[in-house]
C-alpha positions as CSV (number, residue, x, y, z in Angstrom):
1,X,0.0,0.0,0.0
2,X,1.5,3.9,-1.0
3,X,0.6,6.0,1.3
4,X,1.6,9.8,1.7
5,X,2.9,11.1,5.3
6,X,5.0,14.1,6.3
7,X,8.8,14.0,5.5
8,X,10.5,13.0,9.0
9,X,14.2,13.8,9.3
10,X,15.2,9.8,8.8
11,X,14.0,9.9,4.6
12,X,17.4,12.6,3.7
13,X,19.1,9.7,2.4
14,X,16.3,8.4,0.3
15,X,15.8,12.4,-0.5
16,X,19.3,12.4,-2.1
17,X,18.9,8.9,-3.8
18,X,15.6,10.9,-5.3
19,X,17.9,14.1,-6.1
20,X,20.3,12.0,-7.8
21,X,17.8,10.8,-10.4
22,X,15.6,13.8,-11.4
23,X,17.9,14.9,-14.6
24,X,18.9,18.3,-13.6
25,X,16.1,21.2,-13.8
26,X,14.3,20.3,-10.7
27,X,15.4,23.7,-8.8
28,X,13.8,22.6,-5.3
29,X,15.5,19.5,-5.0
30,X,19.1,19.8,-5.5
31,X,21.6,17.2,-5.0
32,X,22.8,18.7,-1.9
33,X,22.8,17.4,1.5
34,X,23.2,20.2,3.6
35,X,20.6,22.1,1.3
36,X,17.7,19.1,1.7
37,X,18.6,18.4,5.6
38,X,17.9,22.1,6.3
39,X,14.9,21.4,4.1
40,X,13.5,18.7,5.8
41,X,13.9,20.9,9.3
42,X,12.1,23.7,7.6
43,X,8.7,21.3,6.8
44,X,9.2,20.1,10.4
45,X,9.2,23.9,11.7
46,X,6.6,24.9,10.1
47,X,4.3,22.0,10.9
48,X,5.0,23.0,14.5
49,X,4.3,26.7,13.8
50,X,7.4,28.1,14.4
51,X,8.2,29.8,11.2
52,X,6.6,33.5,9.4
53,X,4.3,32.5,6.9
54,X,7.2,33.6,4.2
55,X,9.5,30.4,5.4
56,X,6.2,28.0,5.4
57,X,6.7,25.1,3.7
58,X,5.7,21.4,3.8
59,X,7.1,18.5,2.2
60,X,5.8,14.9,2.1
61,X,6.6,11.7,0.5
62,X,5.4,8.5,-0.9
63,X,6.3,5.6,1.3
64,X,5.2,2.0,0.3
65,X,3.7,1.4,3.7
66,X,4.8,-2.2,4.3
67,X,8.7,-1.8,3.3
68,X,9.0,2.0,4.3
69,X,10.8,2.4,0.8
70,X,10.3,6.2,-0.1
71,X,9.2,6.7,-3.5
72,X,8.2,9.6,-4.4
73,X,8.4,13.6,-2.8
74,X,6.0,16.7,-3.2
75,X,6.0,19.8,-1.3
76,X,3.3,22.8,-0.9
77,X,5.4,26.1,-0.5
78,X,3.0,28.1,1.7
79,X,3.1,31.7,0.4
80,X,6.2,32.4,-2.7
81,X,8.0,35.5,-2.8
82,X,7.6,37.8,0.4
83,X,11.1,37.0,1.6
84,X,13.4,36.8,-1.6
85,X,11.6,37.5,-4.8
86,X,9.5,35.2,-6.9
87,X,10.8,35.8,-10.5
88,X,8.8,34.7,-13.7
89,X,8.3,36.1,-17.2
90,X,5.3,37.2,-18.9
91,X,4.7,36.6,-22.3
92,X,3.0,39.8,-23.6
93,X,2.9,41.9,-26.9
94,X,4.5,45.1,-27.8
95,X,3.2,46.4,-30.8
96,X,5.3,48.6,-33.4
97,X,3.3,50.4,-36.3
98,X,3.4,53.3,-38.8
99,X,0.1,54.5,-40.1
100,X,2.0,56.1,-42.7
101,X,4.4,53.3,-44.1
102,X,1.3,51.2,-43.7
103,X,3.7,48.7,-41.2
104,X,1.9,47.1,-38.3
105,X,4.4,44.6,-36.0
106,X,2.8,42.8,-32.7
107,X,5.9,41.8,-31.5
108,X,6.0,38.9,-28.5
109,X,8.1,39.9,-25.5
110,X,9.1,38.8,-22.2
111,X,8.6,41.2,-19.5
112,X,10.1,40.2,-15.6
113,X,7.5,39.5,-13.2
114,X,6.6,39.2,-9.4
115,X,2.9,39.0,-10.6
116,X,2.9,35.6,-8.0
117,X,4.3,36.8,-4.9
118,X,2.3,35.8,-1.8
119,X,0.5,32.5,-3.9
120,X,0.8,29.5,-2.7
121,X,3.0,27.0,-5.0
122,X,2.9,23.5,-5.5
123,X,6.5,22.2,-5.8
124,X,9.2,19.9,-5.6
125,X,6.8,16.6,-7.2
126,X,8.8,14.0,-8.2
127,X,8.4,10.1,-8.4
128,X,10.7,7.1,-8.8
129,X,11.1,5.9,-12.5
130,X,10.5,2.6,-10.6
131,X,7.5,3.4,-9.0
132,X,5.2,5.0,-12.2
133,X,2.5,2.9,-12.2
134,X,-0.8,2.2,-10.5
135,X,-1.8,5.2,-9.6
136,X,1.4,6.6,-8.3
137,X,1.6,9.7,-9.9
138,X,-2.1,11.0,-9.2
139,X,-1.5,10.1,-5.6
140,X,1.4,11.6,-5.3
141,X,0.5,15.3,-6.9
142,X,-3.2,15.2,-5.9
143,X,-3.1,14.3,-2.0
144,X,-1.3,17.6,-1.6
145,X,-5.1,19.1,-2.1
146,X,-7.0,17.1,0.3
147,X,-4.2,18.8,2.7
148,X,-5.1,22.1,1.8
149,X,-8.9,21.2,1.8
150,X,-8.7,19.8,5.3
151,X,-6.6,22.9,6.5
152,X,-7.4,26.1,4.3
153,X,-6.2,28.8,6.6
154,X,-2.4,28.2,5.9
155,X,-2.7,28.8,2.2
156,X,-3.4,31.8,-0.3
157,X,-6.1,32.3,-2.7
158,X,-3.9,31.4,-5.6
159,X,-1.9,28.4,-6.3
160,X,0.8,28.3,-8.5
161,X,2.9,25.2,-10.4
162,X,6.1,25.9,-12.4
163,X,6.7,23.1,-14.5
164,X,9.9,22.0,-15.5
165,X,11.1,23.4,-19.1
166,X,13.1,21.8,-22.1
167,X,15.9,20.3,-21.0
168,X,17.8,17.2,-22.5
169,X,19.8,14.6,-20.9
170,X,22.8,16.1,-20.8
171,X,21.3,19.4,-19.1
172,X,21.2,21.4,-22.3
173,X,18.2,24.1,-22.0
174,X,18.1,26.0,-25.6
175,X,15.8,29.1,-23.8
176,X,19.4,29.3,-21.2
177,X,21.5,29.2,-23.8
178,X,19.8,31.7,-26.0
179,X,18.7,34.0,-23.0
180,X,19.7,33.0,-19.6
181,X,23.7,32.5,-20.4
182,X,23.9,35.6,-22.1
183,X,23.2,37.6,-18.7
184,X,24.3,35.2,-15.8
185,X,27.6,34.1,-17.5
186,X,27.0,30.6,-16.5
187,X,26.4,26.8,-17.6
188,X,22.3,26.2,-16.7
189,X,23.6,24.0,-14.3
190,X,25.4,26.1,-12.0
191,X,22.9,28.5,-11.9
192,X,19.9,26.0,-11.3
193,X,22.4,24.7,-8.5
194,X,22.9,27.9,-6.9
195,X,19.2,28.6,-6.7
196,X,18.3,25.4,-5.6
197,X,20.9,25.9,-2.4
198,X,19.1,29.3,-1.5
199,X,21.7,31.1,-2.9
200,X,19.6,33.3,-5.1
201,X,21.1,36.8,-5.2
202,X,22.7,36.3,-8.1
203,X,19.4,36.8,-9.9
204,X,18.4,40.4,-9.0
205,X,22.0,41.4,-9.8
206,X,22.3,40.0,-13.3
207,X,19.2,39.4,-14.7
208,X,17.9,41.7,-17.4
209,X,15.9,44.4,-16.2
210,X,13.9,45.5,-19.6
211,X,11.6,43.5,-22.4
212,X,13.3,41.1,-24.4
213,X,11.6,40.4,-27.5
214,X,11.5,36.8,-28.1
215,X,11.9,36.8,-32.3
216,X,15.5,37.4,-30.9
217,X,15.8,34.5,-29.5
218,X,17.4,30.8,-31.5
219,X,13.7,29.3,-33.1
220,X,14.8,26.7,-30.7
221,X,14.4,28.5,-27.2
222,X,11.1,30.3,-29.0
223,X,9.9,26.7,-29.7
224,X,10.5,26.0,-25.8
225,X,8.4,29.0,-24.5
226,X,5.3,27.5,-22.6
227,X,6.6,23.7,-23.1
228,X,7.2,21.1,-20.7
229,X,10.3,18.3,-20.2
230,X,8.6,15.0,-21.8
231,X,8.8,13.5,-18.6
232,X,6.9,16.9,-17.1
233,X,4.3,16.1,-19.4
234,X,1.9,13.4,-16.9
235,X,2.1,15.7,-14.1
236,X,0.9,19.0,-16.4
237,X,-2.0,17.3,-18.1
238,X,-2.8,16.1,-13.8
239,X,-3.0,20.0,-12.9
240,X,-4.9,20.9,-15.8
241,X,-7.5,18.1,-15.3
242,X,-7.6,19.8,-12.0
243,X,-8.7,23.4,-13.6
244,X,-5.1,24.9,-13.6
245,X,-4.0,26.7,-16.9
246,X,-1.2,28.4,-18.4
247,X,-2.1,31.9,-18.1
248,X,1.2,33.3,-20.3
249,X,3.5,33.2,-17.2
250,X,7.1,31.4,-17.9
251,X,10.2,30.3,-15.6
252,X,13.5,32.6,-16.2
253,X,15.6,29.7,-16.4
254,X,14.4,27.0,-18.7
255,X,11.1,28.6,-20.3
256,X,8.5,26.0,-18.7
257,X,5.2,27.2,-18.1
258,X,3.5,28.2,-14.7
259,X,0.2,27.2,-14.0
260,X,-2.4,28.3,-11.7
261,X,-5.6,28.3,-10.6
262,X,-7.9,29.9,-7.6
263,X,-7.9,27.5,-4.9
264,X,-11.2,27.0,-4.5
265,X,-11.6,26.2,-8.1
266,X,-9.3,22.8,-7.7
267,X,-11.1,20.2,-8.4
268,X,-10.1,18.3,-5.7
269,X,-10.2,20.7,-2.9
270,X,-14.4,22.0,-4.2
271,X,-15.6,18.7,-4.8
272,X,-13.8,17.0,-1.5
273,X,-16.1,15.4,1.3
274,X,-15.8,14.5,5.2
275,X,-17.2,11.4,5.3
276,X,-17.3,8.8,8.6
277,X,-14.9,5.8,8.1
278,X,-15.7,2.2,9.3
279,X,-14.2,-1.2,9.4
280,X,-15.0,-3.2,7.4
281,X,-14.8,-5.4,3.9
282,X,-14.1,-2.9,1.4
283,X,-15.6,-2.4,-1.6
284,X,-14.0,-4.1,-4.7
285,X,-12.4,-3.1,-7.5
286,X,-15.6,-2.4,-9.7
287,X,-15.9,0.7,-7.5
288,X,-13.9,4.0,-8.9
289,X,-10.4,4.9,-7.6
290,X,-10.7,7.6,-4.7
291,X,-8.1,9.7,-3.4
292,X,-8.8,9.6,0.7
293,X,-6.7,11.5,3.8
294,X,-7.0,11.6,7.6
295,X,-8.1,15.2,8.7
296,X,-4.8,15.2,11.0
297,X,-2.5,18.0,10.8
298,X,0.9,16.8,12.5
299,X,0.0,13.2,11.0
300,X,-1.3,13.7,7.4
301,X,-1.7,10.6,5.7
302,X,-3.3,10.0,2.2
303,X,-3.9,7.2,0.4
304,X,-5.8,5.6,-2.8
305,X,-8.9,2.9,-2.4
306,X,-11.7,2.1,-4.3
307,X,-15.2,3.1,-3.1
308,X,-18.1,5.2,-4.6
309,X,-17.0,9.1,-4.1
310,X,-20.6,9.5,-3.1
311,X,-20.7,7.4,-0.1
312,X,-21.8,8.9,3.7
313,X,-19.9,6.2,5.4
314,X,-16.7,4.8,4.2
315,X,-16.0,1.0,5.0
316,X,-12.0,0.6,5.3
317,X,-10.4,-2.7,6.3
318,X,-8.0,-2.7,9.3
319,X,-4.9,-2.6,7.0
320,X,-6.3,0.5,5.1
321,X,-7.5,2.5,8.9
322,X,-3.5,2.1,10.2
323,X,-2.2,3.5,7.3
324,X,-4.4,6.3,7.4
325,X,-3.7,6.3,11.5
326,X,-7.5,6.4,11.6
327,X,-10.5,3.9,13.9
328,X,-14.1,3.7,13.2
329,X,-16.3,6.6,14.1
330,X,-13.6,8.8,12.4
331,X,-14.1,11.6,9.7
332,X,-12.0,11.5,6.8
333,X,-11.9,13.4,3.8
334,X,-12.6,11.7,0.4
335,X,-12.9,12.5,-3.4
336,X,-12.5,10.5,-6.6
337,X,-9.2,10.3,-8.3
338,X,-9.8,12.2,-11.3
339,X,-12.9,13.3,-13.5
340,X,-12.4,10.1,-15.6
341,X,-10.7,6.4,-14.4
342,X,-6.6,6.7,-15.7
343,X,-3.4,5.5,-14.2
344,X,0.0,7.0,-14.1
């Protein structure tokens, strides 16, 4: 059974195992040790409240429950931007025209952004190659909103997703190369390390302050405006199933898009239920795939089953209730997987 819980401080070495295997691009979860420890102690300060909301940020994995084996991570960052500033681009149009030479040029540009600062951001998703299947993937990038369904309060009206750009296996990105390089001087690399080790002040200093027009730009870093990494792909067409959208905002580094979407018009958070939980013979696997959590916030667990989303009273059998660290009598929150049955 794959269950989702809280990161604890004993997963960093399967949280560098994970960091080893994402490809490069990933920004929030570097290859560094010292940078995911510290990390893993900011989720655990901010789930004991210790932290301004501007530090908030929670982080949970995907543990097959049996085995303990971690195989996935995703993290909620609770409000982006009101300590060191939330960068994106916005693609927009400048327009160039003579009435009298008859010329008329709508020109697409990038203009710098803080458009996002204070919205809460969905981050840091990443599963196993090993572990893409059954249902992983959904799990792992949708329990985050039965979190912010059960507990509302600690997030923002708008969420936010930045989804990893173009980016080949040997960490080429054509939108650094014909943009980002040029100002920062760097190999993509280097600078999605320092950024991803909180060492972000190179950004303010060096990036370019004015439009940039994109028809300057190689056709292949245009071509990578708005696009995702192939394997960024499953957990886009996730967030946009969910009601998130492209609304024309891009990252700095690699060119991937940023979704969003008003919290309370996720899918999973507006059609979420409390239902009361029971033990019991569960229903079989006719029944849809439901995404289902505790409503415990120092002891978040989530988990998939099948049952009718419509049920009042959930029947659970004891295996599935100590997962979930739940008994009968309990209220747990409960909403189908998706809009229509699919599988990552």
């Amino acid at each position: 059974m794959m269950i989702i819980r809280p990161i604890e401080r004993g997963d960093l070495s399967a949280l560098m195992q994970l960091a080893g295997k994402t490809g490069g691009g990933l920004t929030s979860l570097p290859a560094d040790e010292s940078t995911l420890s510290a990390r893993i102690e900011r989720s655990r300060a901010t789930w004991e409240g210790t932290l301004p909301p501007g530090e908030r940020g929670y982080v949970f994995v995907l543990e097959e429950h049996k085995t303990g084996t971690v195989a996935g991570i995703c993290a909620i960052e609770a409000a982006v931007g009101l300590n060191d500033p939330w960068y994106n681009y916005r693609v927009g149009t400048l327009v160039h025209a003579s009435k009298e030479l008859n010329v008329y040029n709508a020109l697409p540009t990038l203009f710098l952004s803080n458009d996002h600062t204070g919205s809460s951001e969905l981050c840091s998703l990443f599963l196993d190659p090993e572990w893409r299947k059954e249902g992983n993937g959904y799990l792992l990038s949708k329990s985050r909103f039965l979190f912010m369904a059960a507990f509302r309060e600690h997030f923002n009206e708008k969420v936010v997703a930045e989804m990893r750009g173009i980016i080949d296996e040997n960490g080429y990105s054509p939108f650094w190369e014909s943009l980002g390089e040029r100002f920062f001087s760097m190999a993509f690399s280097r600078a999605d390390y320092l950024c991803g080790t909180g060492q972000k002040a190179f950004i303010a200093e060096l990036m370019p302050k004015h439009p940039i027009y994109t028809h300057f730009l190689s056709p292949e870093a245009q071509a990578a405006i708005g696009n995702v990494h192939p394997h960024t792909a499953p957990a886009r067409a996730v967030l946009e199933a969910e009601g998130f959208r492209f609304r024309n905002y891009i990252d700095i580094f690699d060119g991937g898009p940023t979704l969003e979407c008003d919290i309370d018009r996720v899918r999973a958070i507006r059609k979420s239920r409390l239902v009361e939980v029971a033990e019991g013979q569960p229903a079989d696997e006719t029944q849809p795939l439901c995404l289902v959590a505790n409503e415990q916030y120092h002891a978040f667990r989530a988990t998939l089953v099948n049952a009718s989303p419509d049920v009042e009273r959930l029947v659970l059998d004891a295996a599935t209730l100590d997962a979930l660290k739940c008994k009968a009598g309990d209220r747990v929150r409960l909403v189908r997987l998706c809009p229509e049955e699919k599988t990552v």
